[in-house]
N, CA, C and O atoms as a Maestro MAE file, in Angstrom:
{
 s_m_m2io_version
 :::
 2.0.0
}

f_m_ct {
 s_m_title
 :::
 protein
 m_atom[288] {
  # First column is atom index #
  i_m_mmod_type
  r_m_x_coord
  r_m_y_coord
  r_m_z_coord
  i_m_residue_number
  s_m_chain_name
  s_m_pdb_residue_name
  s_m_pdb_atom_name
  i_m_atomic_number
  :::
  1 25 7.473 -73.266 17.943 1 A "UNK " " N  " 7
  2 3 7.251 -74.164 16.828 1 A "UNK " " CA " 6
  3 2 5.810 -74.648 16.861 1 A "UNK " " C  " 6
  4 15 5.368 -75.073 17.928 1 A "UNK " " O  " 8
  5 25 4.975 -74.614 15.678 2 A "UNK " " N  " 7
  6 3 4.337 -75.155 15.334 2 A "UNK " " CA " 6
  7 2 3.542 -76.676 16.172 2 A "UNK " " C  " 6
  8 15 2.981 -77.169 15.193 2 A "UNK " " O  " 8
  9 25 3.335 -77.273 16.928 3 A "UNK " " N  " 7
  10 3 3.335 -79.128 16.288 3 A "UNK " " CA " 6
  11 2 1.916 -79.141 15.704 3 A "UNK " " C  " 6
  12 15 1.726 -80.079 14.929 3 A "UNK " " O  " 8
  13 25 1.069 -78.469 15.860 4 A "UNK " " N  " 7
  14 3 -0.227 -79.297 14.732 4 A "UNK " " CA " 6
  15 2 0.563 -78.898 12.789 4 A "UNK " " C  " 6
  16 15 0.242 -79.452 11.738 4 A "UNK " " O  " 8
  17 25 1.098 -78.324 12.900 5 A "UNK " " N  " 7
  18 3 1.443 -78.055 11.517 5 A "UNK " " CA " 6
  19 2 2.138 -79.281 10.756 5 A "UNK " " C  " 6
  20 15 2.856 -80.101 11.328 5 A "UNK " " O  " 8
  21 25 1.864 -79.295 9.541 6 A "UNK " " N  " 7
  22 3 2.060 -80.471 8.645 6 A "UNK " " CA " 6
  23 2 3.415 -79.942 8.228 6 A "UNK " " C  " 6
  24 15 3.519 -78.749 7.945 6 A "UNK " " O  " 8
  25 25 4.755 -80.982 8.155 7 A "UNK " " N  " 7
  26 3 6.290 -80.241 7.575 7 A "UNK " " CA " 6
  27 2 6.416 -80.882 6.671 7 A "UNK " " C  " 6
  28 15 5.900 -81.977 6.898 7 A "UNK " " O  " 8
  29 25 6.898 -80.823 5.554 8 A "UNK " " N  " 7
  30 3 7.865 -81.713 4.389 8 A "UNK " " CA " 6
  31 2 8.993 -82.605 4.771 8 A "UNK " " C  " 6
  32 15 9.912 -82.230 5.499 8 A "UNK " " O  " 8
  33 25 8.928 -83.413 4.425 9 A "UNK " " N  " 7
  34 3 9.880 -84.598 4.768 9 A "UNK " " CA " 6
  35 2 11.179 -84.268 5.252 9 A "UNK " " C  " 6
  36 15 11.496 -84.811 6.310 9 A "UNK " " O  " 8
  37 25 11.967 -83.534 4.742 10 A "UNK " " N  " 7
  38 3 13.145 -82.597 5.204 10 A "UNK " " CA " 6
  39 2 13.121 -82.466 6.419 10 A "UNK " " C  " 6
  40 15 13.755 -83.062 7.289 10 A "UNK " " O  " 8
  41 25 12.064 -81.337 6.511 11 A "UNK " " N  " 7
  42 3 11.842 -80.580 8.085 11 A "UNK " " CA " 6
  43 2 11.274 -81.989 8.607 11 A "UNK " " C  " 6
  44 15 12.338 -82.512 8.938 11 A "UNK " " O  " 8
  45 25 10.448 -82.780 8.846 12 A "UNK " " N  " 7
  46 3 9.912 -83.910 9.392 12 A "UNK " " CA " 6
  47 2 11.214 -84.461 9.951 12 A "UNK " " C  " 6
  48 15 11.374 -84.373 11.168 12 A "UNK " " O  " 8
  49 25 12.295 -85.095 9.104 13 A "UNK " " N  " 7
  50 3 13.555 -85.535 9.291 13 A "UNK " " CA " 6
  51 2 14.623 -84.958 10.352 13 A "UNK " " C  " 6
  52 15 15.307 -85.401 11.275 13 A "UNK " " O  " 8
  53 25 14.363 -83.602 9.647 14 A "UNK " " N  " 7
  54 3 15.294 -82.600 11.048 14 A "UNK " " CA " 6
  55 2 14.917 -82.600 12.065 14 A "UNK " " C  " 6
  56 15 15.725 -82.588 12.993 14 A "UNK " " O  " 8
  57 25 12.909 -82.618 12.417 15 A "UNK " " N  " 7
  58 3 12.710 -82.488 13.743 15 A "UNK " " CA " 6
  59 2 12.813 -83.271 14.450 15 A "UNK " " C  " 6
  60 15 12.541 -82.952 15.607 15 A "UNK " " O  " 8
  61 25 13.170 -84.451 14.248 16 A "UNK " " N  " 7
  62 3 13.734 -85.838 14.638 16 A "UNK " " CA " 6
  63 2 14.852 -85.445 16.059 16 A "UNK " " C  " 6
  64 15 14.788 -85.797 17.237 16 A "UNK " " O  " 8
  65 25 15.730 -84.675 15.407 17 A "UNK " " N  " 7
  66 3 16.885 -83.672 16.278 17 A "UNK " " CA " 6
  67 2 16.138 -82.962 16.980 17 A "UNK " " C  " 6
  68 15 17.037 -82.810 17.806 17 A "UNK " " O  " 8
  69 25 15.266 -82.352 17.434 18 A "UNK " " N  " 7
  70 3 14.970 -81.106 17.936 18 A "UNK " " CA " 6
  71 2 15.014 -81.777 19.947 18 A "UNK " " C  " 6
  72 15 14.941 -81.046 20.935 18 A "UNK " " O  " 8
  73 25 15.083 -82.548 19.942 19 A "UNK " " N  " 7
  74 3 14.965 -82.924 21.383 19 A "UNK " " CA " 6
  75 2 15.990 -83.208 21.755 19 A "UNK " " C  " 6
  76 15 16.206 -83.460 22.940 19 A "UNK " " O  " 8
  77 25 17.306 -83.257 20.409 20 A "UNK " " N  " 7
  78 3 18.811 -83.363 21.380 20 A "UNK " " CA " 6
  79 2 19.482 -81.812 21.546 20 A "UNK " " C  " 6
  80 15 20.581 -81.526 22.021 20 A "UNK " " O  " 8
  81 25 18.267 -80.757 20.900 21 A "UNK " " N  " 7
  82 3 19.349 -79.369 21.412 21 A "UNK " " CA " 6
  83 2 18.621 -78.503 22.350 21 A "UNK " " C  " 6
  84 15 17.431 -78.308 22.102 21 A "UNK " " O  " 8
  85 25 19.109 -77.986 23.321 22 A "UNK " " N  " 7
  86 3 18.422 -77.646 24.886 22 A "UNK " " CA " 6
  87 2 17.734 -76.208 24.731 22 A "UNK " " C  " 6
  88 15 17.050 -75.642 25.584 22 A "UNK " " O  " 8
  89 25 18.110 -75.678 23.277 23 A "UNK " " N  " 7
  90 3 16.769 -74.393 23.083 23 A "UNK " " CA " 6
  91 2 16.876 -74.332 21.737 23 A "UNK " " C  " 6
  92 15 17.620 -74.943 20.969 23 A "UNK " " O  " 8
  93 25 15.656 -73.142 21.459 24 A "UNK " " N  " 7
  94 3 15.253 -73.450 19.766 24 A "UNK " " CA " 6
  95 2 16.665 -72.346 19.134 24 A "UNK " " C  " 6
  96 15 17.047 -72.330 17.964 24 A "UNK " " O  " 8
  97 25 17.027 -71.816 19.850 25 A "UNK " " N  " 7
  98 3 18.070 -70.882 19.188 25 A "UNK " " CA " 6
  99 2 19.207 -72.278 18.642 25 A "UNK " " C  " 6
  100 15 19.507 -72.340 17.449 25 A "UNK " " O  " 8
  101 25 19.646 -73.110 19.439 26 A "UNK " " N  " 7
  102 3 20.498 -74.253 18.861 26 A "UNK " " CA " 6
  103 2 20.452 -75.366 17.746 26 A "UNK " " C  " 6
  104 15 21.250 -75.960 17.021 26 A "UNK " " O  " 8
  105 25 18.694 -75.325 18.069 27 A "UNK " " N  " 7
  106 3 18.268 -76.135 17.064 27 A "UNK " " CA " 6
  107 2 17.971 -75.537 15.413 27 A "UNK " " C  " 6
  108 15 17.819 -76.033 14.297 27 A "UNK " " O  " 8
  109 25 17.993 -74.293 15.976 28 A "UNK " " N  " 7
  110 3 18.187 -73.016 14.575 28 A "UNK " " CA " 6
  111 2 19.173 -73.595 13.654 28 A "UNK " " C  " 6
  112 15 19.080 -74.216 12.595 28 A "UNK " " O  " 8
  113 25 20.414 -73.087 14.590 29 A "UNK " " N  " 7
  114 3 21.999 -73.158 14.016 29 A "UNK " " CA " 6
  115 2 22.013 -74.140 13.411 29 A "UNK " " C  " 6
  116 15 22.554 -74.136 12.305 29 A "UNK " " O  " 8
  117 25 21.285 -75.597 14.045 30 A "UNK " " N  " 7
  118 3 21.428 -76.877 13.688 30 A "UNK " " CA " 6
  119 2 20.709 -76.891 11.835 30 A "UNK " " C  " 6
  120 15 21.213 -77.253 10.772 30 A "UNK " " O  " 8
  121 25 19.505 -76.377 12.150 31 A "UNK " " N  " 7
  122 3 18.917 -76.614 10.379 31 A "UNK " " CA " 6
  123 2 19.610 -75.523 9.364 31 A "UNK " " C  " 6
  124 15 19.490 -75.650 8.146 31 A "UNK " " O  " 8
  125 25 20.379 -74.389 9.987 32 A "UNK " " N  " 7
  126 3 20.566 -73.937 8.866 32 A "UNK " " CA " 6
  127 2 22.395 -74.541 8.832 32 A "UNK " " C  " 6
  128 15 23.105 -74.506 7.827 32 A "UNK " " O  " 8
  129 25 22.663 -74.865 9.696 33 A "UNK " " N  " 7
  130 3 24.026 -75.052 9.101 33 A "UNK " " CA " 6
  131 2 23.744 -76.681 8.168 33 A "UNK " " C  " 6
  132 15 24.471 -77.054 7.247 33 A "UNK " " O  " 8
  133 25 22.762 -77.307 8.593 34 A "UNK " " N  " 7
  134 3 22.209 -78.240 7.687 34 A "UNK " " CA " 6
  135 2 22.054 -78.554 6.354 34 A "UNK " " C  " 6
  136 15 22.361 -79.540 5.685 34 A "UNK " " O  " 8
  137 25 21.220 -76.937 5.980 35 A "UNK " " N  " 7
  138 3 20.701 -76.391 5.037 35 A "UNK " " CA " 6
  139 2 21.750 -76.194 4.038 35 A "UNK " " C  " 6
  140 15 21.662 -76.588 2.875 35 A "UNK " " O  " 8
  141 25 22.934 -75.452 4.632 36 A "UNK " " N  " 7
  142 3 24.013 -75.454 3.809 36 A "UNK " " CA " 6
  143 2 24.733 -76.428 3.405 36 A "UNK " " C  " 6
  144 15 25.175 -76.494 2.258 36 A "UNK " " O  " 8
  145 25 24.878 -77.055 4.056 37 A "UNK " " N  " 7
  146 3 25.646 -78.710 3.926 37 A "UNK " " CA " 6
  147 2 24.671 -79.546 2.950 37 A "UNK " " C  " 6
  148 15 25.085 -80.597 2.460 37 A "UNK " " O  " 8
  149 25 23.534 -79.131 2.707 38 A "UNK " " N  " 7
  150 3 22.711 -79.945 1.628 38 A "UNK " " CA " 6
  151 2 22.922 -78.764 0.622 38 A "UNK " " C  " 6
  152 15 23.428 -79.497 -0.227 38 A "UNK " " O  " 8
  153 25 22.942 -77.751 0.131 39 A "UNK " " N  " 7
  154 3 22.877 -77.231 -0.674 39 A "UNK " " CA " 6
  155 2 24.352 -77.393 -1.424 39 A "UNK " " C  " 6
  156 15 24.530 -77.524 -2.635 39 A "UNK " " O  " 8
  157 25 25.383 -77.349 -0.361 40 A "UNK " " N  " 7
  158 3 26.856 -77.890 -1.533 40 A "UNK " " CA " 6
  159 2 26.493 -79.202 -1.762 40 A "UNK " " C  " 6
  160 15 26.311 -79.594 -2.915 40 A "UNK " " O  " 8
  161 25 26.348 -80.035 -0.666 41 A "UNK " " N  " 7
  162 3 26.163 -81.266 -1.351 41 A "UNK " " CA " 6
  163 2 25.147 -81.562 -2.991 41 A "UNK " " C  " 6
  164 15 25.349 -82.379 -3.890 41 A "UNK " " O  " 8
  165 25 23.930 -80.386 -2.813 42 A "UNK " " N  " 7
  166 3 23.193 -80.520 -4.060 42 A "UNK " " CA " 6
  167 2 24.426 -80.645 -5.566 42 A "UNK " " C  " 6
  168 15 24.523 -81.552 -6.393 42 A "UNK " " O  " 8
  169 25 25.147 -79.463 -5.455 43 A "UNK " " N  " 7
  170 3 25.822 -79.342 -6.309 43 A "UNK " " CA " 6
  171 2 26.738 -80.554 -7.255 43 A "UNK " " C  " 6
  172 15 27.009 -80.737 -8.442 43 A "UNK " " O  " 8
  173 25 26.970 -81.121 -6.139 44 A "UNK " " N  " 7
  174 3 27.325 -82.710 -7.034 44 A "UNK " " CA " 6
  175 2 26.415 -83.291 -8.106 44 A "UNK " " C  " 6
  176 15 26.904 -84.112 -8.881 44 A "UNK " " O  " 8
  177 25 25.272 -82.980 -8.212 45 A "UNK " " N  " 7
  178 3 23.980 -83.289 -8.394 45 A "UNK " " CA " 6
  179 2 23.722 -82.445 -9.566 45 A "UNK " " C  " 6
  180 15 22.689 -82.670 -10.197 45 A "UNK " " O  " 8
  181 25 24.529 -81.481 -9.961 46 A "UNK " " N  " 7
  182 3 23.659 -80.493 -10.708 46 A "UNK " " CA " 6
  183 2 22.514 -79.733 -10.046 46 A "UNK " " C  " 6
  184 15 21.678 -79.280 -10.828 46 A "UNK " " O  " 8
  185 25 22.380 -79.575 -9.108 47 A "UNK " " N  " 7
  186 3 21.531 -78.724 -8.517 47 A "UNK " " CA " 6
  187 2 21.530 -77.773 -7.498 47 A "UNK " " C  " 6
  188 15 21.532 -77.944 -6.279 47 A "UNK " " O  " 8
  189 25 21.526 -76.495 -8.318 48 A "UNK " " N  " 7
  190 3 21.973 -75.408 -7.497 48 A "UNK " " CA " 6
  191 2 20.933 -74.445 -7.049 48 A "UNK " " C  " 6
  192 15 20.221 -73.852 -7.859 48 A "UNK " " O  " 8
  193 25 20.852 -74.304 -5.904 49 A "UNK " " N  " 7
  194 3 19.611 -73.137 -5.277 49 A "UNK " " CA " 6
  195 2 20.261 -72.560 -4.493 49 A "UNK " " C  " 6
  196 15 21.083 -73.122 -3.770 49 A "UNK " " O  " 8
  197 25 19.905 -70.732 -4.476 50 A "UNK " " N  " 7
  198 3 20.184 -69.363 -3.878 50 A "UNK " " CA " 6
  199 2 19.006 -69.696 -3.072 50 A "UNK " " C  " 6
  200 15 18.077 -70.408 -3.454 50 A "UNK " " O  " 8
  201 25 19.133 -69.028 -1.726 51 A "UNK " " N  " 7
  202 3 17.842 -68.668 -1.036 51 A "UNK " " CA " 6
  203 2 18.083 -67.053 -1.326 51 A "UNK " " C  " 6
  204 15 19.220 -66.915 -1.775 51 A "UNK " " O  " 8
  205 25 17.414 -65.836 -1.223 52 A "UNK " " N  " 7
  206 3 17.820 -64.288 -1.053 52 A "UNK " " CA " 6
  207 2 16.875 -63.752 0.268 52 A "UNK " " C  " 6
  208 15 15.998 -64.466 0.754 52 A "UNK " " O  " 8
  209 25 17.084 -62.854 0.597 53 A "UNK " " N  " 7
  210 3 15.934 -62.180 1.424 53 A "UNK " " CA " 6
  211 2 14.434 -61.836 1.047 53 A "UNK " " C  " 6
  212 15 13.501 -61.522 1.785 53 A "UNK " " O  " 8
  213 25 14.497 -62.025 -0.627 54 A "UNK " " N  " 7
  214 3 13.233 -61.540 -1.307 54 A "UNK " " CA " 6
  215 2 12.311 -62.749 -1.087 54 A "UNK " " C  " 6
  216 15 11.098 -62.575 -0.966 54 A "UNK " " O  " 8
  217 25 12.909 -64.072 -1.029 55 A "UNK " " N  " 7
  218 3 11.996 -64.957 -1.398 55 A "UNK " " CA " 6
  219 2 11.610 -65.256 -0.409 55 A "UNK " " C  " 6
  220 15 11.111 -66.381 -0.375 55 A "UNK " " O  " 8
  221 25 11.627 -64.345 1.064 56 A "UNK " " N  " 7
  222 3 10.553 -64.748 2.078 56 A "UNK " " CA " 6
  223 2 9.238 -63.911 1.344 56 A "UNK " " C  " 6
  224 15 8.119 -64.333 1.636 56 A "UNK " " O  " 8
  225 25 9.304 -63.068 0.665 57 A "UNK " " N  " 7
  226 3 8.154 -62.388 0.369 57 A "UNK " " CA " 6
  227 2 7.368 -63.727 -0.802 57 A "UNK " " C  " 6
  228 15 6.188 -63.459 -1.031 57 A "UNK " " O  " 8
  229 25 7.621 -64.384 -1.155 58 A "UNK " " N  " 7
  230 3 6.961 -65.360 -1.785 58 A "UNK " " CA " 6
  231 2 5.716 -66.539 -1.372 58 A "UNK " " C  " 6
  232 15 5.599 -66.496 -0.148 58 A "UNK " " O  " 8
  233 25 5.287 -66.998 -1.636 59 A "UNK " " N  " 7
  234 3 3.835 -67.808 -1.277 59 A "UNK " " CA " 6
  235 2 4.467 -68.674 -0.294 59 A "UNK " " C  " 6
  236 15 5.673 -68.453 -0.184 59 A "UNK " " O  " 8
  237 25 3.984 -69.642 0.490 60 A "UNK " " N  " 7
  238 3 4.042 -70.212 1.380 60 A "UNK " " CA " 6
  239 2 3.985 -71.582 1.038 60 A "UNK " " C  " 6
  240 15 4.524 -72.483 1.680 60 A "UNK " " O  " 8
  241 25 3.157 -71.743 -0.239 61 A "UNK " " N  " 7
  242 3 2.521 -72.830 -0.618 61 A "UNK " " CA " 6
  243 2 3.706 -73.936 -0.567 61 A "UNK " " C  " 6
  244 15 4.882 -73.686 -0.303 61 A "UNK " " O  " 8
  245 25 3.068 -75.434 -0.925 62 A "UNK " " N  " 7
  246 3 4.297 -76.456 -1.096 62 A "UNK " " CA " 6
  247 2 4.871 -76.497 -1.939 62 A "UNK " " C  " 6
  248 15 4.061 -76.261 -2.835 62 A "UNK " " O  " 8
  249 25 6.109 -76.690 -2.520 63 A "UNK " " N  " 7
  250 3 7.280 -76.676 -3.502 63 A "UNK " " CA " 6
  251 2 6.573 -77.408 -4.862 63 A "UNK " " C  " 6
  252 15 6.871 -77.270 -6.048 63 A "UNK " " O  " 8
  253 25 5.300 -78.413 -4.096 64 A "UNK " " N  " 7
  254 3 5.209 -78.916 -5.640 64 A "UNK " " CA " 6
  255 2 3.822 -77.881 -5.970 64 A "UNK " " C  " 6
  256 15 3.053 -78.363 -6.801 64 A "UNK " " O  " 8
  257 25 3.581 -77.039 -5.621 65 A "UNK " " N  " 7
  258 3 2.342 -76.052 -5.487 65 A "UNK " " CA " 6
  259 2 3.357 -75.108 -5.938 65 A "UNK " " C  " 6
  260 15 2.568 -74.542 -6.694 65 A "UNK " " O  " 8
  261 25 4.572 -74.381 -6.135 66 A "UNK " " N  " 7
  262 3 5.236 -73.184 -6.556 66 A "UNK " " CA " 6
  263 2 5.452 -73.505 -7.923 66 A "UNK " " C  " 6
  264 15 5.819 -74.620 -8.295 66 A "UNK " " O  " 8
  265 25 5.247 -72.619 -8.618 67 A "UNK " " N  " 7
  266 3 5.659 -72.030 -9.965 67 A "UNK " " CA " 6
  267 2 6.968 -72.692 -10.192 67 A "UNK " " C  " 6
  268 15 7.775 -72.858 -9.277 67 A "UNK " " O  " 8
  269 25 7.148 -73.020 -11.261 68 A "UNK " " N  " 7
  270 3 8.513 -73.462 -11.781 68 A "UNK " " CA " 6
  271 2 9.259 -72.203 -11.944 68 A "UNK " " C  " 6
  272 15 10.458 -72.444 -11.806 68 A "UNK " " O  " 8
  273 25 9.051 -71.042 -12.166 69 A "UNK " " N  " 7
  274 3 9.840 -70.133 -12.506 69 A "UNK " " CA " 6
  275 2 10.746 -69.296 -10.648 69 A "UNK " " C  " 6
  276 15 11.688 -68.507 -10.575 69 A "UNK " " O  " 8
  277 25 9.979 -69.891 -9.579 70 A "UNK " " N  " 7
  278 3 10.655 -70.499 -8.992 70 A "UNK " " CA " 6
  279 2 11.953 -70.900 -8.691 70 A "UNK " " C  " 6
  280 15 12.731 -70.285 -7.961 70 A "UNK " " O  " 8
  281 25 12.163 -71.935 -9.264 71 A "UNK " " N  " 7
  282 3 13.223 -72.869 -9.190 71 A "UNK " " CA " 6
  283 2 14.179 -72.670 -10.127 71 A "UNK " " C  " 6
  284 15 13.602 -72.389 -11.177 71 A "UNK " " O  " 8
  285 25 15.449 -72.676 -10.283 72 A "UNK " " N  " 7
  286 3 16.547 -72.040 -10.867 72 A "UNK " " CA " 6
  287 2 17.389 -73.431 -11.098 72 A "UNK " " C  " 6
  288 15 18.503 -73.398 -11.620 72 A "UNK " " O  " 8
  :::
 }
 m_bond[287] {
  # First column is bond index #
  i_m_from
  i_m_to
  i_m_order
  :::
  1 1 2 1
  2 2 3 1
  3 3 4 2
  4 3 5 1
  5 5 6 1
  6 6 7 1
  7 7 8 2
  8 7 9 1
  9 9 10 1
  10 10 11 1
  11 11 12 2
  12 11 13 1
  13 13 14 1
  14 14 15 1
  15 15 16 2
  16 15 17 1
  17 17 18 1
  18 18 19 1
  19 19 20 2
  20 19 21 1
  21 21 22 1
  22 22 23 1
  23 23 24 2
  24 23 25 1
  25 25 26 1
  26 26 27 1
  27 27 28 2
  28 27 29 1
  29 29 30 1
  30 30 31 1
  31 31 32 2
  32 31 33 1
  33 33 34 1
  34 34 35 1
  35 35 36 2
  36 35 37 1
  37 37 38 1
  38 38 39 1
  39 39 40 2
  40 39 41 1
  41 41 42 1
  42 42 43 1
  43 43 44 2
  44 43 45 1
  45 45 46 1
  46 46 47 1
  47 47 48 2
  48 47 49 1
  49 49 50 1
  50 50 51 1
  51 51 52 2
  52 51 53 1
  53 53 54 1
  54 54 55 1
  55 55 56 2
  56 55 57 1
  57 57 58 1
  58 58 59 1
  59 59 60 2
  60 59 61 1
  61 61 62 1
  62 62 63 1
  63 63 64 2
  64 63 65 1
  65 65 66 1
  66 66 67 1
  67 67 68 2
  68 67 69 1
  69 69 70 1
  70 70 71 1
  71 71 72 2
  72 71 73 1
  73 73 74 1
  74 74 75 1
  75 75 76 2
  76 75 77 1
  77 77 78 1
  78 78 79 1
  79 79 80 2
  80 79 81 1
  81 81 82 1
  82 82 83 1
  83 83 84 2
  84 83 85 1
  85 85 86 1
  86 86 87 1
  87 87 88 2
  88 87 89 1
  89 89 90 1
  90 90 91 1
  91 91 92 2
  92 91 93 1
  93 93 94 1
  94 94 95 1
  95 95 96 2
  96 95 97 1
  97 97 98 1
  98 98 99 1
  99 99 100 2
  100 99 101 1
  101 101 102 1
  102 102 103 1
  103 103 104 2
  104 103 105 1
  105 105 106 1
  106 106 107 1
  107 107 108 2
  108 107 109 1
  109 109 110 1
  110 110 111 1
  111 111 112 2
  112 111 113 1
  113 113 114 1
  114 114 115 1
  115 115 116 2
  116 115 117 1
  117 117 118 1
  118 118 119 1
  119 119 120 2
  120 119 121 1
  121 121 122 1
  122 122 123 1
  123 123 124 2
  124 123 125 1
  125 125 126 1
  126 126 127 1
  127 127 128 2
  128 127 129 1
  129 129 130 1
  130 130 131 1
  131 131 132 2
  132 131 133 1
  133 133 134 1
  134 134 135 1
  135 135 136 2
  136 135 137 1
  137 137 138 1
  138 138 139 1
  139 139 140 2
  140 139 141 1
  141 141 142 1
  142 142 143 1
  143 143 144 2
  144 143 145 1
  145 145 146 1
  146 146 147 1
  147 147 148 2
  148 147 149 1
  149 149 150 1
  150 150 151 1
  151 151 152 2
  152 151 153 1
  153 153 154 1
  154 154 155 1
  155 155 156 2
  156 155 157 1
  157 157 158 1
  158 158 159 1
  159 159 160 2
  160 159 161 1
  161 161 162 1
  162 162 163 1
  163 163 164 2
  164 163 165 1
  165 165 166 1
  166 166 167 1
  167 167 168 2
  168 167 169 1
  169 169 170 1
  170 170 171 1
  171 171 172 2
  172 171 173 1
  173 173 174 1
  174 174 175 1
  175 175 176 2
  176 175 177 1
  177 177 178 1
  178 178 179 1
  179 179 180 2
  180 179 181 1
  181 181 182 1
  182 182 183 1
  183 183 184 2
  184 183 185 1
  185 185 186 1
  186 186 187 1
  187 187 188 2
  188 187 189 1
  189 189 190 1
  190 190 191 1
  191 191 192 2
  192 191 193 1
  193 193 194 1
  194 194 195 1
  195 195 196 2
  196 195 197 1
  197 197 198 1
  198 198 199 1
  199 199 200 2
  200 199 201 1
  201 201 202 1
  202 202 203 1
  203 203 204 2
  204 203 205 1
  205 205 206 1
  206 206 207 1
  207 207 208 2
  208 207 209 1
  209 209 210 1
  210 210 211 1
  211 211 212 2
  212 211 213 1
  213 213 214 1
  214 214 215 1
  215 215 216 2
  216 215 217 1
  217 217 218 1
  218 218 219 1
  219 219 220 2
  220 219 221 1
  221 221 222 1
  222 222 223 1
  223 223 224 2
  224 223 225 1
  225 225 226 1
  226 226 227 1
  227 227 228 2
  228 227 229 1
  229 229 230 1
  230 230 231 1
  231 231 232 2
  232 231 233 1
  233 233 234 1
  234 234 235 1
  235 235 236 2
  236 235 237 1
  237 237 238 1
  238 238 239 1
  239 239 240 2
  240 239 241 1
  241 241 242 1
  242 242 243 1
  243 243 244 2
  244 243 245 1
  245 245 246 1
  246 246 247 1
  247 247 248 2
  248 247 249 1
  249 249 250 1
  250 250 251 1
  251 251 252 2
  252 251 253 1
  253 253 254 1
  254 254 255 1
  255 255 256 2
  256 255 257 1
  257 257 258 1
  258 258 259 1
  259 259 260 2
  260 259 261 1
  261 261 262 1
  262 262 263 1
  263 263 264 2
  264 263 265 1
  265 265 266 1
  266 266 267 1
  267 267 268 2
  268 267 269 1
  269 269 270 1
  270 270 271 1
  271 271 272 2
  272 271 273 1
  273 273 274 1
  274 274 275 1
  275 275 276 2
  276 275 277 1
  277 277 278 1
  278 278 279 1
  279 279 280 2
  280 279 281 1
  281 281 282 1
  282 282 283 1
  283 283 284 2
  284 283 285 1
  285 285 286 1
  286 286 287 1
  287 287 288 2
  :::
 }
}
């Protein structure tokens, strides 16, 4: 992991956890089973997001730096 790197509030929040799981493979499991648990929860919300395999090929940039066409 990173630490000089700057995270988004999310990830900032999660890494909060990263010192209660004893390797990064646990702390993996931990954000993505996370990840999912916020994404149904979005749905209450009206807000629904796919991740796919394609959109690692996409910019890096910050979410408010991505294209709206983007976001679904």
């Amino acid at each position: 992991m990173n630490e000089k790197k700057e995270y988004g509030e999310m990830m900032q929040y999660l890494l909060h956890f990263r010192d209660s799981f004893s390797s990064d493979a646990d702390f993996n499991r931990f954000v993505v089973e996370s990840l999912r648990a916020l994404l149904y929860d979005l749905r209450d919300f009206d807000v629904y997001i796919s991740i796919s395999p394609d959109s690692l090929k996409w910019s890096r940039g910050r979410p408010r730096e991505l294209s709206r066409s983007t976001v679904c």
